[in-house]
C-alpha positions in Angstrom: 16.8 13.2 7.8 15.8 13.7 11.4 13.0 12.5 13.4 11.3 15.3 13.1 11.8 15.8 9.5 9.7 12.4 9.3 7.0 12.6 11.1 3.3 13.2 10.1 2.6 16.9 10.2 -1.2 18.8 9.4 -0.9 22.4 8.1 -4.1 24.3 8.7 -4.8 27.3 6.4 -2.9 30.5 7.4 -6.1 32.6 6.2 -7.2 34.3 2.9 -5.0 36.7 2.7 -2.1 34.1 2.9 -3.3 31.5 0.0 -5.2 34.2 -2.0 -1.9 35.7 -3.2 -0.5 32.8 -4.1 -3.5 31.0 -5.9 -4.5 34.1 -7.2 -1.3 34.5 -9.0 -1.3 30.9 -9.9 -4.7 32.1 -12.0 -4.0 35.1 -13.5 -1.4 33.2 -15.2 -2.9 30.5 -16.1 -5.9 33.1 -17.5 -3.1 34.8 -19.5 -1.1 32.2 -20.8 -3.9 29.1 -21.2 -1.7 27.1 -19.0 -0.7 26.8 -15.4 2.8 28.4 -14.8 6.1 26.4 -15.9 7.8 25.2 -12.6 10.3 28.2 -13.1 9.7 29.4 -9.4 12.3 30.1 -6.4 12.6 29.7 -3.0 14.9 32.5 -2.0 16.5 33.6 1.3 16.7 36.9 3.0 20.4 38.0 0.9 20.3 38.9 -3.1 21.0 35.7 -5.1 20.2 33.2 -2.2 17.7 31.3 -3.9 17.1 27.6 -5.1 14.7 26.7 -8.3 11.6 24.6 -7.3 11.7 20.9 -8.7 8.4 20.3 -10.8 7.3 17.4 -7.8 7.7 20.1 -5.3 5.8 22.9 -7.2 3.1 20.3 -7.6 2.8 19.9 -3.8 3.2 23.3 -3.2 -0.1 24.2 -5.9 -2.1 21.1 -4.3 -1.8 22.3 -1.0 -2.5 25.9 -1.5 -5.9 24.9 -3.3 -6.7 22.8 -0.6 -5.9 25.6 1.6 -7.4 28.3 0.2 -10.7 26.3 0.2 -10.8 25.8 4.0 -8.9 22.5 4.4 -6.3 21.4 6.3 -3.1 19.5 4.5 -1.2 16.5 6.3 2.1 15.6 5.0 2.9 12.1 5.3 6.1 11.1 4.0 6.2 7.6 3.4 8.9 5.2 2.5 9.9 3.7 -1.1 9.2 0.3 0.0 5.8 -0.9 2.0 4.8 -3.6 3.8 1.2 -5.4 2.9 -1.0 -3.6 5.2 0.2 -0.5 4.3 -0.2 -1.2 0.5 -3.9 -2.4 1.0 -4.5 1.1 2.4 -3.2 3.1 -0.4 -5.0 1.2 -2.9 -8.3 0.9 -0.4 -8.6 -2.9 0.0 -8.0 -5.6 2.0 -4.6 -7.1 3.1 -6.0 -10.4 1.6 -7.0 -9.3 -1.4 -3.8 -7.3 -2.2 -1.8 -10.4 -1.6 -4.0 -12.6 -3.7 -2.9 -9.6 -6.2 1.1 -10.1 -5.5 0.5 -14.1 -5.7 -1.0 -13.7 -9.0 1.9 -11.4 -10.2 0.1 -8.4 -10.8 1.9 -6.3 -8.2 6.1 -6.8 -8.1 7.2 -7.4 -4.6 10.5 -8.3 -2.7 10.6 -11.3 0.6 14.3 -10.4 1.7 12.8 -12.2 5.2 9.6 -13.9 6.0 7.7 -10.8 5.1 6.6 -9.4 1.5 7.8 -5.3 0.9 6.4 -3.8 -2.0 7.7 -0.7 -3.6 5.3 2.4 -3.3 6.5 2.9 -7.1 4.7 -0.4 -8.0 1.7 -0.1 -6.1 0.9 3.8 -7.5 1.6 2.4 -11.0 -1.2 -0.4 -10.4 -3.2 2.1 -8.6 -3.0 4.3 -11.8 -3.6 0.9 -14.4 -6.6 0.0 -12.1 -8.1 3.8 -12.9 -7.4 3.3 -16.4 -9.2 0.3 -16.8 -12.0 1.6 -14.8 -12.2 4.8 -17.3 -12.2 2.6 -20.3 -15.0 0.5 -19.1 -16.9 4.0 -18.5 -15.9 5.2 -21.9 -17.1 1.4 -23.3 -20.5 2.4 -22.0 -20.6 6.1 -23.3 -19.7 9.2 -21.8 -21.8 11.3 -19.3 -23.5 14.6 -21.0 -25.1 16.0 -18.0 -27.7 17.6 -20.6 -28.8 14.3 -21.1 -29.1 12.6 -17.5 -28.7 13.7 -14.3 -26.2 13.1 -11.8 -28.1 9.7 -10.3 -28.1 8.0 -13.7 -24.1 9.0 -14.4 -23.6 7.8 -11.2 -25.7 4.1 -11.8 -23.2 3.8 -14.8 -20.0 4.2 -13.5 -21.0 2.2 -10.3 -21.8 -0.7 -13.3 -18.8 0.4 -14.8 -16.8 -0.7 -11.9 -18.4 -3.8 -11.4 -17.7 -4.7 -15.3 -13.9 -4.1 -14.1 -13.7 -5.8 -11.0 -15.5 -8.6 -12.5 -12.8 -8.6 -15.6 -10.1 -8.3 -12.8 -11.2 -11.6 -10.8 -11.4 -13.3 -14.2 -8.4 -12.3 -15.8 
C-alpha cells in the first residue's frame, strides 16, 4: 500500500446526474424485488471480460457513500489500522481516554501491551461499540417503544435520554 493509498481523502458529490443513476438504480430494485440488490455487481475495465465482482464490504461503502452523496454531503475515507492506540479508541467510541482505560482495566475491552503502551484491536472496540448500542436499545425497549401517534418527538426524546442514563448507570455498577 502506498502513501498515498493511506492517506485521509474527502470526495465531494460529482452532481445529480452522477449519484442519481446509481441510487436510482439501487431503488428501482429494491422497489421490485423488496430487497436491496445482492452484492452481484462488477467493476469492469475498458476490454470485454475485464471485470472483478464487488466484495459485499465494498458494495456497502460504495451504497453508503452514494446516499450520502446524492443528498449533498461530502464523504471522507479514512482508512484506519486493525490495531489502535487509547486515544484513538476513545474517539471512536466518543469518550474519554480515561474512561476507556478504566473500561480495558476492568476487562471489558481485550487489549495487547507488547511495550509500555496498551493497542487495542479496532475489531474489539466496534464489537463493544455495537454491545454498548444493544444495551442501550434494550433499556429503551424496557421502557416501551416510541408510537409517534402517541407523543411527540420531545417526550421520545426525554425517554431515551433516561434510557441512557439507566445504562450508563448499569455500566458503572456492573
Amino acid at each position: 500500500m502506498t502513501t498515498r493509498a493511506a492517506a485521509q481523502d474527502t470526495f465531494f458529490a460529482p452532481g445529480v446526474r452522477g449519484t442519481g443513476e446509481v441510487y436510482d438504480f439501487i431503488e428501482a430494485h429494491a422497489a421490485k424485488t423488496g430487497s436491496r440488490p445482492e452484492p452481484h455487481f462488477y467493476l469492469s475495465g475498458p476490454d470485454a471480460g475485464d471485470q472483478v465482482e464487488l466484495p459485499h464490504e465494498i458494495y456497502e461503502i460504495l451504497v453508503k457513500a452514494v446516499d450520502a452523496m446524492r443528498s449533498g454531503m461530502a464523504v471522507t475515507i479514512t482508512p484506519n489500522s486493525l490495531t489502535m492506540t487509547t486515544q484513538q479508541a476513545a474517539e471512536l467510541l466518543g469518550i474519554t481516554r480515561p474512561t476507556l482505560v478504566k473500561l480495558l482495566d476492568e476487562g471489558k475491552i481485550p487489549f495487547e501491551k507488547p511495550n509500555t503502551h496498551r493497542r487495542v484491536r479496532l475489531a474489539d472496540v466496534l464489537a463493544y461499540k455495537e454491545q454498548r448500542k444493544a444495551e442501550q436499545h434494550a433499556a429503551i425497549a424496557e421502557m416501551g417503544g416510541y408510537d409517534e401517534g402517541k407523543e411527540g418527538r420531545e417526550q421520545a426524546l426525554a425517554r431515551m435520554k433516561k434510557a441512557r442514563k439507566i445504562v450508563a448507570d448499569r455500566r458503572r455498577a456492573g
